[in-house]
N, C-alpha and C positions, 0 to 999 in steps of 0.2 A: 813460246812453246814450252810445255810443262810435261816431264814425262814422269809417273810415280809405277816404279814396280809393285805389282801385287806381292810377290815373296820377295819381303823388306828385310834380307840379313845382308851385313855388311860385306861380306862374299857379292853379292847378287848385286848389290847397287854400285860397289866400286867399280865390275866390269859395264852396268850399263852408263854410269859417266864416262867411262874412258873411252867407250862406242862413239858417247855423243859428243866430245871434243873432236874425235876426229870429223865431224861436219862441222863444228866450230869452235873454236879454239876458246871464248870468252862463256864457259859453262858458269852459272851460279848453282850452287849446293844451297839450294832452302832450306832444308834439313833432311834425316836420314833415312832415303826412300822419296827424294822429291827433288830434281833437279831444273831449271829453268834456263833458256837462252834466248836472244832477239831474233827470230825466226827473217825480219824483214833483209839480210845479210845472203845470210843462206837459200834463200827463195830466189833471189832476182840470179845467183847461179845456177843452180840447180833446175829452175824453170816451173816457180809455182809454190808457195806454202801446203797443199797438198800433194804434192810432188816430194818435197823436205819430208815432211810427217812418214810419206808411203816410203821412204828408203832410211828411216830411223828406224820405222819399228821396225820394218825386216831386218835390219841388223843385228838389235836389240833381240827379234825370235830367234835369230841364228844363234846367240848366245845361251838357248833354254829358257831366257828368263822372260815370263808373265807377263807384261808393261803395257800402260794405258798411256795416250800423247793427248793435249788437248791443248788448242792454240785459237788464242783472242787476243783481245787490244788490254794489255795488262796484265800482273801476275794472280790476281785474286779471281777475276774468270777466266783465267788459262786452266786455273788449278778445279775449276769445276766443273770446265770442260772437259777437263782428264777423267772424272768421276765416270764421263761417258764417253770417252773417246769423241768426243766433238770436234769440228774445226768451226768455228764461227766467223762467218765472212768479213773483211775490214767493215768498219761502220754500226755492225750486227751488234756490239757488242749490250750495248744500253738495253736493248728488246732482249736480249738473251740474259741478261742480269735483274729485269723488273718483272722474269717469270718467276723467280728462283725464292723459295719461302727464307722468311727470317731465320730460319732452323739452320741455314750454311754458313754465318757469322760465327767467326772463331770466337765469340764471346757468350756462353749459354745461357748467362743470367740478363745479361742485354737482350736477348733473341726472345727469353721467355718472358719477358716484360713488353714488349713489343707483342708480341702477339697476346697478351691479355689484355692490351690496350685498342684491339683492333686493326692493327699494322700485320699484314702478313705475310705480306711478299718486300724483295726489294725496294720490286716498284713502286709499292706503297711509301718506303720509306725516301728513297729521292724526289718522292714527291711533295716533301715537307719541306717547307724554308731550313736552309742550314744553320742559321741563326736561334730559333728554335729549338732546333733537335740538341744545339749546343747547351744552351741554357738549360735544359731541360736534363742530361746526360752525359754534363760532361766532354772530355776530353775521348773516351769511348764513342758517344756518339758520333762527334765529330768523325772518327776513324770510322765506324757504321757506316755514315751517310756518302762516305767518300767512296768507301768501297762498293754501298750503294746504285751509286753516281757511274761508276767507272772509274774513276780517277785515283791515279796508281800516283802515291808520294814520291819515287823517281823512277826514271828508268832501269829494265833489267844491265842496260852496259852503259858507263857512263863511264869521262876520264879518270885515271888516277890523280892524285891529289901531287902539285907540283915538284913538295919535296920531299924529301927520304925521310918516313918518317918510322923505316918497319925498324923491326927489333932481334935479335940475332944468339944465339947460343951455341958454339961447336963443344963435344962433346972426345974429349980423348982420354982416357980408350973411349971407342964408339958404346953406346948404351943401347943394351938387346931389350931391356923390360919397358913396359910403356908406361906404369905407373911415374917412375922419376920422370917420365919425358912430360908426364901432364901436370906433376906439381911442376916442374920449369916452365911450361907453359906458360901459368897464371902467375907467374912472378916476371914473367914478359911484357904478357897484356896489361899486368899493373904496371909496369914502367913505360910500354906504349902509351896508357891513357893519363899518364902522369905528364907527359910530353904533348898529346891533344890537349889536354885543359889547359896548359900554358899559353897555348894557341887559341884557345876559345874553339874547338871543335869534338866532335866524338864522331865514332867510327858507326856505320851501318853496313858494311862489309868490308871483310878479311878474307888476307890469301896466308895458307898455311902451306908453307913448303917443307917437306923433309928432305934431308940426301940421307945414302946409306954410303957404307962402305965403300962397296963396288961401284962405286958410281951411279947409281941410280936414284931417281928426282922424283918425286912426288907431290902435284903443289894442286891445290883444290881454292874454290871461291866461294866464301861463308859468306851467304846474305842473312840479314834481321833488321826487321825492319823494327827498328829503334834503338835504345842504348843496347849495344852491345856489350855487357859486364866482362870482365877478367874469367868470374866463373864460367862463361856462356863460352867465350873464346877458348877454354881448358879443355870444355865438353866436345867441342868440334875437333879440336886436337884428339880428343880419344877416339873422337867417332871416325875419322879421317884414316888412325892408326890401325884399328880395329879393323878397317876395311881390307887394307892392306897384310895382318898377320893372318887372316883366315885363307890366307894363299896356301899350296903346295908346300908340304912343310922344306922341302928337298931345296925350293925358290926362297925359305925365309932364308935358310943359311946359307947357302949363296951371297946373298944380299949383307949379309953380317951385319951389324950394330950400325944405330944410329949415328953420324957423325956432325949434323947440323939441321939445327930447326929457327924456324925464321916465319918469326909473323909480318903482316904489311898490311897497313892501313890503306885497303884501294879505294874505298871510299870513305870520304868524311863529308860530313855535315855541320852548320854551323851548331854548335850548342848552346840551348834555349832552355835549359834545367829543365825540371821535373815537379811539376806541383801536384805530390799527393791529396787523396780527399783528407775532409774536414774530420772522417771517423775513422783512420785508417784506413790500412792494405792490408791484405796478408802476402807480406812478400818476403823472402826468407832474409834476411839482413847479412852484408859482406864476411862479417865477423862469424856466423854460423855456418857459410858457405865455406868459408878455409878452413874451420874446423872439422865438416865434412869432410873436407879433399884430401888435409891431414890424415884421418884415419885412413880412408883410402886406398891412402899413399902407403903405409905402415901394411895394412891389413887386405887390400885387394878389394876391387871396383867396389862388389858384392856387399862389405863391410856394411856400410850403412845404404839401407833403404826408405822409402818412404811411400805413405798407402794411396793409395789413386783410388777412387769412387768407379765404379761400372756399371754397368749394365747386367742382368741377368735375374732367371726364376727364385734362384737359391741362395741365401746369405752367404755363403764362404765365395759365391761369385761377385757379390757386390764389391767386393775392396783387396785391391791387388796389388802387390808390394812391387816398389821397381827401387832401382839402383838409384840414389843421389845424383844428377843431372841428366838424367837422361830423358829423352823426349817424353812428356806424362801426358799423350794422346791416348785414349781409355780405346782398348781394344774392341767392347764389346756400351753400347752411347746409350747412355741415362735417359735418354726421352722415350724409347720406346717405348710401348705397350709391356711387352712381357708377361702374356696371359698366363697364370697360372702364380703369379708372385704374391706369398702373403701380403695383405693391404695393411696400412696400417706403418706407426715409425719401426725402423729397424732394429735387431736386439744390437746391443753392448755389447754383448761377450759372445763371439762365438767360438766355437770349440774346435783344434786342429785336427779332432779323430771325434766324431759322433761318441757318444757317452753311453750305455747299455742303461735299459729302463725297463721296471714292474710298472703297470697302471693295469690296477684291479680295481671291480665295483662294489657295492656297498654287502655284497655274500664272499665278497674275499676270491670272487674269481677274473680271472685276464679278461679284460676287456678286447673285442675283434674288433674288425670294418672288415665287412663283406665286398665282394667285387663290385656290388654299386654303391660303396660309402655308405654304407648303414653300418651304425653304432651298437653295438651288443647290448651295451647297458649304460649309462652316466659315467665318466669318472668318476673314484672314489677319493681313491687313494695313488701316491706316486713315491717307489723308490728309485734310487737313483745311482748305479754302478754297487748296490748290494745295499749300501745303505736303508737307514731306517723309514720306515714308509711317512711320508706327508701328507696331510688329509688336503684333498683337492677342493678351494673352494668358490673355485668359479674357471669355465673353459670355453673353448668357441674350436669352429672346425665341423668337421675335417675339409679339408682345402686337397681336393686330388691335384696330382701331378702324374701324367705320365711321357716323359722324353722317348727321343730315339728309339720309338716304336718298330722305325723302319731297319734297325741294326741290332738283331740281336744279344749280339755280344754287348754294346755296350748302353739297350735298353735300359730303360729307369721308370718303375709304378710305385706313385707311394703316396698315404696319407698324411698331411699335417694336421699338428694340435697347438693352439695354445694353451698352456695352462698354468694356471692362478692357484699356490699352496699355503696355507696358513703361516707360513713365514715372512708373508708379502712379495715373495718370488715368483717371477711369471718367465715361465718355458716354452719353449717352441720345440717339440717333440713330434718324431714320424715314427710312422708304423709301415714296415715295408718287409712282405714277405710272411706277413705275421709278429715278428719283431720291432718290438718300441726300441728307438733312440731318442736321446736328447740332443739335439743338432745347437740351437742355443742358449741365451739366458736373456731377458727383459732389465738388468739389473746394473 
Protein backbone atom coordinates (compact mmCIF):
# COMPACT_ATOMS: atom_id res chain seq x y z
CA UNK A 1 0.00 0.00 0.00
CA UNK A 2 1.49 3.38 -1.12
CA UNK A 3 -0.01 6.54 0.22
CA UNK A 4 1.66 10.04 -1.57
CA UNK A 5 0.19 13.35 -0.08
CA UNK A 6 -0.66 15.83 -2.66
CA UNK A 7 0.72 18.95 -0.38
CA UNK A 8 4.35 17.32 -0.19
CA UNK A 9 5.83 19.76 2.76
CA UNK A 10 7.60 18.18 5.42
CA UNK A 11 4.93 19.29 8.00
CA UNK A 12 2.29 17.49 6.01
CA UNK A 13 4.00 14.11 5.28
CA UNK A 14 5.69 13.69 8.65
CA UNK A 15 2.00 13.71 10.37
CA UNK A 16 0.71 11.45 7.54
CA UNK A 17 3.66 8.65 8.41
CA UNK A 18 2.99 8.87 11.80
CA UNK A 19 -1.03 8.12 11.07
CA UNK A 20 0.15 5.31 9.11
CA UNK A 21 2.40 3.55 11.71
CA UNK A 22 -0.18 3.58 13.91
CA UNK A 23 -2.01 0.73 11.48
CA UNK A 24 1.52 -0.66 11.15
CA UNK A 25 4.35 -0.30 12.84
CA UNK A 26 7.13 -1.54 9.70
CA UNK A 27 6.36 2.05 7.42
CA UNK A 28 9.02 2.37 4.60
CA UNK A 29 9.83 6.20 3.56
CA UNK A 30 10.28 5.87 -0.42
CA UNK A 31 11.03 9.38 -0.43
CA UNK A 32 9.68 12.66 0.63
CA UNK A 33 5.89 12.66 0.04
CA UNK A 34 5.71 8.74 -0.53
CA UNK A 35 5.32 6.25 2.05
CA UNK A 36 4.78 2.41 1.53
CA UNK A 37 3.85 -0.72 3.89
CA UNK A 38 2.82 -4.66 3.27
CA UNK A 39 -0.87 -4.05 3.38
CA UNK A 40 -1.28 -8.22 3.61
CA UNK A 41 -0.62 -7.81 7.76
CA UNK A 42 -2.99 -5.28 8.20
CA UNK A 43 -5.82 -6.72 6.16
CA UNK A 44 -6.35 -10.13 7.54
CA UNK A 45 -6.98 -7.67 10.90
CA UNK A 46 -8.80 -5.28 10.12
CA UNK A 47 -11.00 -7.33 7.71
CA UNK A 48 -10.10 -6.73 4.10
CA UNK A 49 -7.37 -4.65 2.00
CA UNK A 50 -10.13 -2.33 1.34
CA UNK A 51 -11.18 -1.97 4.61
CA UNK A 52 -7.15 -0.88 5.52
CA UNK A 53 -7.12 1.60 2.51
CA UNK A 54 -10.89 3.04 3.79
CA UNK A 55 -9.67 3.66 7.55
CA UNK A 56 -6.23 5.22 6.42
CA UNK A 57 -7.36 7.77 4.33
CA UNK A 58 -9.99 8.76 6.83
CA UNK A 59 -7.48 9.25 9.20
CA UNK A 60 -5.01 10.74 7.02
CA UNK A 61 -8.41 13.39 5.88
CA UNK A 62 -8.83 13.97 9.60
CA UNK A 63 -5.33 15.29 9.63
CA UNK A 64 -6.29 18.11 6.47
CA UNK A 65 -3.97 16.66 4.61
CA UNK A 66 -4.90 15.80 0.55
CA UNK A 67 -3.57 11.95 0.11
CA UNK A 68 -3.97 9.49 -2.62
CA UNK A 69 -3.58 5.35 -1.35
CA UNK A 70 -2.98 2.86 -3.97
CA UNK A 71 -2.40 -0.93 -3.32
CA UNK A 72 -1.10 -3.82 -5.77
CA UNK A 73 1.17 -6.68 -5.69
CA UNK A 74 4.60 -4.58 -5.50
CA UNK A 75 5.82 -1.16 -4.93
CA UNK A 76 6.23 0.28 -8.50
CA UNK A 77 2.15 -0.49 -9.29
CA UNK A 78 1.21 0.41 -5.78
CA UNK A 79 2.69 3.79 -6.62
CA UNK A 80 0.65 4.12 -9.92
CA UNK A 81 -2.17 3.07 -8.41
CA UNK A 82 -1.93 5.90 -5.98
CA UNK A 83 -1.62 8.23 -9.19
CA UNK A 84 -5.58 7.18 -9.08
CA UNK A 85 -6.46 5.96 -5.90
CA UNK A 86 -6.71 2.42 -7.14
CA UNK A 87 -6.83 -0.72 -5.20
CA UNK A 88 -6.06 -3.51 -7.58
CA UNK A 89 -7.26 -7.07 -6.81
CA UNK A 90 -4.46 -9.85 -5.75
CA UNK A 91 -3.51 -11.53 -9.02
CA UNK A 92 -4.78 -8.03 -11.14
CA UNK A 93 -1.57 -6.80 -10.94
CA UNK A 94 0.09 -7.88 -14.61
CA UNK A 95 -3.41 -6.72 -16.64
CA UNK A 96 -3.13 -3.47 -14.52
CA UNK A 97 0.60 -2.76 -15.44
CA UNK A 98 0.51 -4.03 -19.52
CA UNK A 99 -2.19 -1.07 -19.81
CA UNK A 100 0.00 1.44 -18.44
CA UNK A 101 2.32 3.48 -21.36
CA UNK A 102 6.07 3.49 -21.21
CA UNK A 103 5.85 7.25 -20.21
CA UNK A 104 5.47 5.83 -16.05
CA UNK A 105 9.13 4.37 -16.16
CA UNK A 106 11.13 6.51 -13.90
CA UNK A 107 13.71 6.53 -16.73
CA UNK A 108 12.56 9.22 -19.60
CA UNK A 109 15.26 8.59 -21.96
CA UNK A 110 14.50 4.83 -21.75
CA UNK A 111 10.58 5.55 -22.11
CA UNK A 112 11.32 7.71 -25.14
CA UNK A 113 13.23 5.27 -26.92
CA UNK A 114 10.85 2.75 -26.48
CA UNK A 115 8.18 4.23 -27.62
CA UNK A 116 10.04 5.56 -30.88
CA UNK A 117 10.73 2.02 -31.35
CA UNK A 118 7.18 1.01 -31.38
CA UNK A 119 6.85 -0.24 -27.68
CA UNK A 120 4.15 1.56 -25.88
CA UNK A 121 2.65 0.28 -23.15
CA UNK A 122 4.16 -1.94 -20.52
CA UNK A 123 2.62 -4.77 -21.81
CA UNK A 124 4.35 -4.26 -24.83
CA UNK A 125 7.44 -4.46 -23.12
CA UNK A 126 7.03 -7.69 -20.91
CA UNK A 127 6.20 -9.07 -23.74
CA UNK A 128 9.84 -9.15 -24.95
CA UNK A 129 12.29 -11.86 -23.97
CA UNK A 130 14.38 -10.45 -21.00
CA UNK A 131 17.35 -11.66 -22.55
CA UNK A 132 16.81 -9.30 -25.32
CA UNK A 133 15.67 -6.34 -23.76
CA UNK A 134 19.12 -6.87 -21.64
CA UNK A 135 21.43 -6.97 -24.45
CA UNK A 136 19.85 -4.41 -26.05
CA UNK A 137 19.63 -1.73 -22.82
CA UNK A 138 21.54 -2.65 -20.49
CA UNK A 139 21.21 -2.91 -16.93
CA UNK A 140 18.25 -0.20 -17.28
CA UNK A 141 16.26 -2.40 -19.17
CA UNK A 142 16.59 -5.21 -17.32
CA UNK A 143 15.03 -2.86 -14.27
CA UNK A 144 12.24 -1.73 -17.25
CA UNK A 145 11.37 -5.03 -17.93
CA UNK A 146 11.02 -6.23 -14.27
CA UNK A 147 9.04 -3.47 -13.36
CA UNK A 148 7.27 -4.32 -16.55
CA UNK A 149 6.81 -7.76 -15.53
CA UNK A 150 5.69 -6.98 -11.91
CA UNK A 151 8.44 -8.24 -10.20
CA UNK A 152 9.46 -6.16 -7.33
CA UNK A 153 13.50 -6.81 -6.42
CA UNK A 154 12.46 -7.45 -2.74
CA UNK A 155 9.86 -7.23 -0.51
CA UNK A 156 8.35 -3.94 1.14
CA UNK A 157 9.29 -5.82 4.95
CA UNK A 158 11.78 -8.13 4.99
CA UNK A 159 14.35 -9.32 8.23
CA UNK A 160 16.91 -7.22 9.50
CA UNK A 161 20.22 -8.19 8.89
CA UNK A 162 21.63 -10.64 11.73
CA UNK A 163 24.17 -8.32 13.15
CA UNK A 164 24.52 -4.96 14.62
CA UNK A 165 25.80 -3.34 12.09
CA UNK A 166 24.05 0.55 12.68
CA UNK A 167 26.30 3.35 13.60
CA UNK A 168 25.75 5.82 16.48
CA UNK A 169 26.74 9.63 17.43
CA UNK A 170 25.54 11.21 21.00
CA UNK A 171 25.86 14.67 20.89
CA UNK A 172 26.64 16.67 24.48
CA UNK A 173 25.59 19.42 24.79
CA UNK A 174 22.63 18.32 22.68
CA UNK A 175 22.76 20.06 18.98
CA UNK A 176 19.70 22.40 17.99
CA UNK A 177 20.86 23.04 14.14
CA UNK A 178 20.41 20.42 11.59
CA UNK A 179 23.09 21.39 9.39
CA UNK A 180 26.11 19.74 11.90
CA UNK A 181 23.57 16.97 12.34
CA UNK A 182 23.72 16.08 8.51
CA UNK A 183 27.49 16.74 7.91
CA UNK A 184 27.57 13.82 11.07
CA UNK A 185 25.38 11.90 9.27
CA UNK A 186 27.58 11.32 6.13
CA UNK A 187 30.56 10.59 8.06
CA UNK A 188 28.36 7.68 9.76
CA UNK A 189 26.93 6.23 6.53
CA UNK A 190 30.69 6.48 5.46
CA UNK A 191 31.76 4.33 8.28
CA UNK A 192 28.54 2.11 8.11
CA UNK A 193 29.41 1.31 4.33
CA UNK A 194 33.07 0.90 5.38
CA UNK A 195 31.98 -1.87 7.64
CA UNK A 196 29.32 -3.44 4.68
CA UNK A 197 32.03 -3.73 2.30
CA UNK A 198 34.26 -5.71 4.61
CA UNK A 199 31.26 -8.00 4.67
CA UNK A 200 30.62 -8.09 0.98
CA UNK A 201 27.24 -6.24 1.43
CA UNK A 202 25.53 -2.68 0.81
CA UNK A 203 22.49 -1.35 2.29
CA UNK A 204 19.07 -0.70 0.37
CA UNK A 205 17.36 0.50 3.32
CA UNK A 206 17.99 2.41 6.56
CA UNK A 207 16.47 3.30 9.65
CA UNK A 208 17.35 6.75 10.98
CA UNK A 209 16.66 7.36 14.56
CA UNK A 210 17.00 10.60 16.50
CA UNK A 211 16.42 11.17 20.28
CA UNK A 212 15.89 14.71 21.64
CA UNK A 213 16.48 15.87 25.03
CA UNK A 214 13.25 15.26 26.49
CA UNK A 215 13.18 12.04 25.58
CA UNK A 216 11.50 11.83 22.58
CA UNK A 217 12.43 9.33 19.55
CA UNK A 218 12.01 9.69 16.22
CA UNK A 219 13.05 6.79 13.94
CA UNK A 220 11.73 6.44 10.09
CA UNK A 221 12.52 3.64 7.32
CA UNK A 222 14.57 4.90 4.19
CA UNK A 223 13.96 2.55 1.23
CA UNK A 224 16.27 2.82 -2.39
CA UNK A 225 16.31 0.62 -4.30
CA UNK A 226 19.93 0.28 -4.98
CA UNK A 227 23.20 1.61 -3.60
CA UNK A 228 22.45 3.63 -1.06
CA UNK A 229 25.61 6.38 -1.01
CA UNK A 230 26.66 8.32 2.37
CA UNK A 231 25.19 11.34 0.34
CA UNK A 232 21.71 9.81 -0.27
CA UNK A 233 21.62 8.58 3.58
CA UNK A 234 22.70 12.69 4.63
CA UNK A 235 19.80 13.64 2.48
CA UNK A 236 17.11 11.46 4.40
CA UNK A 237 18.68 12.61 7.45
CA UNK A 238 17.74 16.21 6.40
CA UNK A 239 14.52 15.30 5.07
CA UNK A 240 13.53 13.21 8.21
CA UNK A 241 14.75 16.29 10.37
CA UNK A 242 13.07 18.80 8.40
CA UNK A 243 9.83 17.05 8.99
CA UNK A 244 10.14 17.28 12.41
CA UNK A 245 11.43 21.26 12.85
CA UNK A 246 8.31 22.44 10.91
CA UNK A 247 6.47 21.56 14.20
CA UNK A 248 5.03 24.21 16.76
CA UNK A 249 7.78 26.31 17.46
CA UNK A 250 6.57 26.27 21.40
CA UNK A 251 7.04 21.88 20.63
CA UNK A 252 10.70 22.46 19.13
CA UNK A 253 11.84 23.92 22.39
CA UNK A 254 10.41 21.72 24.57
CA UNK A 255 12.06 19.00 22.72
CA UNK A 256 15.53 20.90 23.09
CA UNK A 257 18.67 19.63 21.15
CA UNK A 258 19.46 16.80 19.59
CA UNK A 259 21.14 14.17 21.83
CA UNK A 260 21.71 10.97 19.65
CA UNK A 261 21.53 9.97 16.11
CA UNK A 262 21.91 6.49 14.95
CA UNK A 263 21.75 5.04 11.57
CA UNK A 264 20.95 1.03 10.91
CA UNK A 265 21.50 -1.02 8.08
CA UNK A 266 17.88 -2.82 8.12
CA UNK A 267 18.34 -4.16 5.01
CA UNK A 268 21.34 -5.41 3.10
CA UNK A 269 22.07 -6.97 0.18
CA UNK A 270 24.80 -8.93 -1.11
CA UNK A 271 27.11 -6.66 -3.28
CA UNK A 272 27.56 -7.22 -6.87
CA UNK A 273 29.61 -3.71 -7.88
CA UNK A 274 28.44 -1.42 -10.37
CA UNK A 275 29.48 -1.64 -14.09
CA UNK A 276 29.09 1.70 -15.60
CA UNK A 277 28.53 2.32 -19.53
CA UNK A 278 31.29 2.18 -21.88
CA UNK A 279 30.66 6.13 -22.45
CA UNK A 280 30.08 7.34 -19.25
CA UNK A 281 27.29 8.60 -16.64
CA UNK A 282 26.71 11.71 -15.57
CA UNK A 283 26.63 11.13 -12.06
CA UNK A 284 28.01 13.59 -9.64
CA UNK A 285 31.14 11.88 -8.06
CA UNK A 286 31.72 11.31 -3.87
CA UNK A 287 34.39 13.81 -4.02
CA UNK A 288 31.94 16.76 -5.43
CA UNK A 289 29.18 15.52 -3.25
CA UNK A 290 31.19 16.43 0.18
CA UNK A 291 32.32 19.31 -1.31
CA UNK A 292 28.55 20.29 -1.67
CA UNK A 293 27.58 19.16 1.92
CA UNK A 294 30.74 21.22 3.12
CA UNK A 295 29.46 24.38 1.84
CA UNK A 296 26.09 23.59 3.11
CA UNK A 297 27.24 22.91 6.25
CA UNK A 298 29.17 26.41 6.47
CA UNK A 299 26.68 28.45 4.49
CA UNK A 300 22.98 26.75 4.94
CA UNK A 301 20.99 24.06 2.76
CA UNK A 302 20.16 26.81 0.12
CA UNK A 303 24.21 27.49 -0.42
CA UNK A 304 24.52 25.43 -3.41
CA UNK A 305 21.83 24.60 -5.98
CA UNK A 306 21.56 22.84 -9.00
CA UNK A 307 19.22 23.44 -12.27
CA UNK A 308 16.46 20.69 -13.09
CA UNK A 309 14.96 20.92 -16.65
CA UNK A 310 10.87 21.37 -16.63
CA UNK A 311 8.29 21.67 -18.21
CA UNK A 312 6.55 24.88 -19.24
CA UNK A 313 5.45 27.75 -22.17
CA UNK A 314 8.07 30.28 -21.18
CA UNK A 315 11.97 29.93 -20.81
CA UNK A 316 12.49 31.24 -17.23
CA UNK A 317 10.01 28.13 -16.55
CA UNK A 318 12.13 25.59 -18.20
CA UNK A 319 15.00 25.23 -15.57
CA UNK A 320 14.57 25.53 -11.88
CA UNK A 321 17.17 25.64 -9.47
CA UNK A 322 16.75 23.13 -6.22
CA UNK A 323 19.00 22.74 -3.35
CA UNK A 324 22.06 20.01 -3.54
CA UNK A 325 20.45 16.60 -2.67
CA UNK A 326 17.17 17.11 -2.65
CA UNK A 327 14.64 15.05 -4.46
CA UNK A 328 15.09 16.48 -8.58
CA UNK A 329 11.48 15.27 -9.60
CA UNK A 330 10.51 18.31 -12.17
CA UNK A 331 7.38 19.78 -10.82
CA UNK A 332 6.05 20.70 -14.03
CA UNK A 333 7.16 16.93 -16.91
CA UNK A 334 9.04 17.71 -20.22
CA UNK A 335 6.77 15.51 -22.37
CA UNK A 336 4.07 17.53 -22.47
CA UNK A 337 2.77 19.26 -25.35
CA UNK A 338 2.79 22.81 -23.96
CA UNK A 339 0.90 24.58 -26.71
CA UNK A 340 2.08 27.80 -27.09
CA UNK A 341 5.98 27.18 -26.39
CA UNK A 342 8.59 28.66 -28.92
CA UNK A 343 9.64 25.69 -31.19
CA UNK A 344 12.87 25.37 -31.86
CA UNK A 345 16.44 24.77 -29.31
CA UNK A 346 16.18 26.86 -26.25
CA UNK A 347 18.22 30.25 -25.63
CA UNK A 348 21.45 30.22 -23.37
CA UNK A 349 21.06 33.16 -21.63
CA UNK A 350 17.99 34.01 -20.05
CA UNK A 351 17.53 37.00 -18.29
CA UNK A 352 16.32 37.25 -14.26
CA UNK A 353 14.31 40.60 -15.07
CA UNK A 354 13.05 40.97 -18.89
CA UNK A 355 15.36 43.62 -20.54
CA UNK A 356 13.27 46.96 -21.96
CA UNK A 357 13.55 47.18 -25.96
CA UNK A 358 13.06 49.85 -28.99
CA UNK A 359 12.17 47.85 -32.33
CA UNK A 360 11.39 50.28 -35.03
CA UNK A 361 10.81 49.95 -38.74
CA UNK A 362 12.65 50.90 -41.66
CA UNK A 363 10.85 55.14 -41.15
CA UNK A 364 12.22 55.06 -37.61
CA UNK A 365 8.81 54.38 -36.19
CA UNK A 366 7.71 51.55 -33.17
CA UNK A 367 6.66 48.70 -34.63
CA UNK A 368 2.89 47.19 -33.13
CA UNK A 369 0.83 43.68 -33.07
CA UNK A 370 -2.61 44.18 -33.24
CA UNK A 371 -5.14 42.01 -31.22
CA UNK A 372 -4.91 39.46 -33.99
CA UNK A 373 -0.99 39.26 -34.28
CA UNK A 374 -0.67 41.47 -37.14
CA UNK A 375 2.70 43.11 -37.58
CA UNK A 376 2.79 46.97 -38.32
CA UNK A 377 5.73 46.88 -40.39
CA UNK A 378 9.09 44.50 -40.65
CA UNK A 379 11.57 44.86 -37.99
CA UNK A 380 14.14 47.22 -38.69
CA UNK A 381 16.07 47.99 -36.11
CA UNK A 382 16.54 46.84 -32.16
CA UNK A 383 17.76 48.87 -29.23
CA UNK A 384 18.29 47.25 -26.17
CA UNK A 385 17.86 48.96 -22.32
CA UNK A 386 18.69 52.49 -24.23
CA UNK A 387 21.35 51.31 -26.07
CA UNK A 388 22.48 51.78 -29.49
CA UNK A 389 20.09 50.68 -32.24
CA UNK A 390 21.06 47.17 -34.17
CA UNK A 391 20.03 46.68 -37.64
CA UNK A 392 17.69 43.58 -37.59
CA UNK A 393 18.61 41.22 -40.17
CA UNK A 394 16.40 38.40 -40.21
CA UNK A 395 13.18 37.44 -37.52
CA UNK A 396 10.37 35.13 -37.27
CA UNK A 397 7.11 35.35 -35.04
CA UNK A 398 4.92 36.53 -33.54
CA UNK A 399 4.02 33.35 -31.58
CA UNK A 400 0.82 34.51 -29.32
CA UNK A 401 0.57 33.38 -25.74
CA UNK A 402 -2.29 34.19 -23.71
CA UNK A 403 -2.26 32.37 -19.88
CA UNK A 404 -4.80 32.53 -17.04
CA UNK A 405 -7.40 34.07 -19.07
CA UNK A 406 -9.85 32.85 -16.56
CA UNK A 407 -7.91 35.04 -13.59
CA UNK A 408 -7.65 38.39 -13.93
CA UNK A 409 -5.31 39.38 -11.69
CA UNK A 410 -2.83 37.10 -12.77
CA UNK A 411 -3.79 37.07 -16.76
CA UNK A 412 -0.95 36.96 -19.11
CA UNK A 413 -1.22 38.24 -23.40
CA UNK A 414 1.64 38.58 -25.23
CA UNK A 415 3.61 38.33 -28.54
CA UNK A 416 7.01 36.70 -29.13
CA UNK A 417 9.77 37.54 -31.42
CA UNK A 418 12.86 36.11 -32.67
CA UNK A 419 15.33 38.22 -33.73
CA UNK A 420 18.57 38.08 -35.72
CA UNK A 421 20.87 41.60 -35.42
CA UNK A 422 23.92 42.17 -37.34
CA UNK A 423 26.14 41.34 -34.71
CA UNK A 424 25.12 37.61 -35.10
CA UNK A 425 22.94 37.76 -31.95
CA UNK A 426 19.69 36.21 -32.03
CA UNK A 427 16.83 37.45 -29.32
CA UNK A 428 13.80 36.34 -28.12
CA UNK A 429 11.81 39.54 -27.45
CA UNK A 430 7.87 40.02 -26.48
CA UNK A 431 5.75 42.71 -26.91
CA UNK A 432 2.99 42.89 -24.17
CA UNK A 433 0.73 45.70 -23.52
CA UNK A 434 2.47 47.51 -26.42
CA UNK A 435 5.81 47.14 -24.71
CA UNK A 436 8.92 45.33 -26.25
CA UNK A 437 11.10 43.30 -23.89
CA UNK A 438 13.86 41.21 -24.36
CA UNK A 439 13.05 37.98 -22.25
CA UNK A 440 16.25 36.04 -23.86
CA UNK A 441 19.44 35.59 -25.82
CA UNK A 442 20.23 32.81 -28.72
CA UNK A 443 24.05 33.20 -27.68
Amino acid sequence: MVFTPRENTAQSFERVVAVVIGFCPRVEVVEPGVCAFAVRGPARYFGGETVVAAKVAAAVAGLGVDARAGIADGLFAALLAAGSGQIVPAGGTTEFLARQPVSVLDDADLSELLHRLGIRTLGDLAALPVRDVVSRFGAAGERAHRQASGWDARPLAGAPPPDDLSVAQEFDPPEANAEPLVFTAKALAEQMHATLRAKGLTCVRVQVQVKWEDGRENSRLWRHDGFLSAVQVADRVRWQLDGWRTKEPEEEREAGGITLLRLTPDQVVRATGQQLALWGEAVITDRVARAAMRVQALLGHQAVLRPLLEGGRNVDEQVTHRPFGENEEPSRAKDQPWPGRIPGAAPAAVFPEPRDAAVTDRGGRPVTVSGRCEVSAPPQTLAVDGGPPREITGWAGPWPLAERWWDPDSASRRARFQLVTEDGRAWLAAVRGGRWRIEAGYW
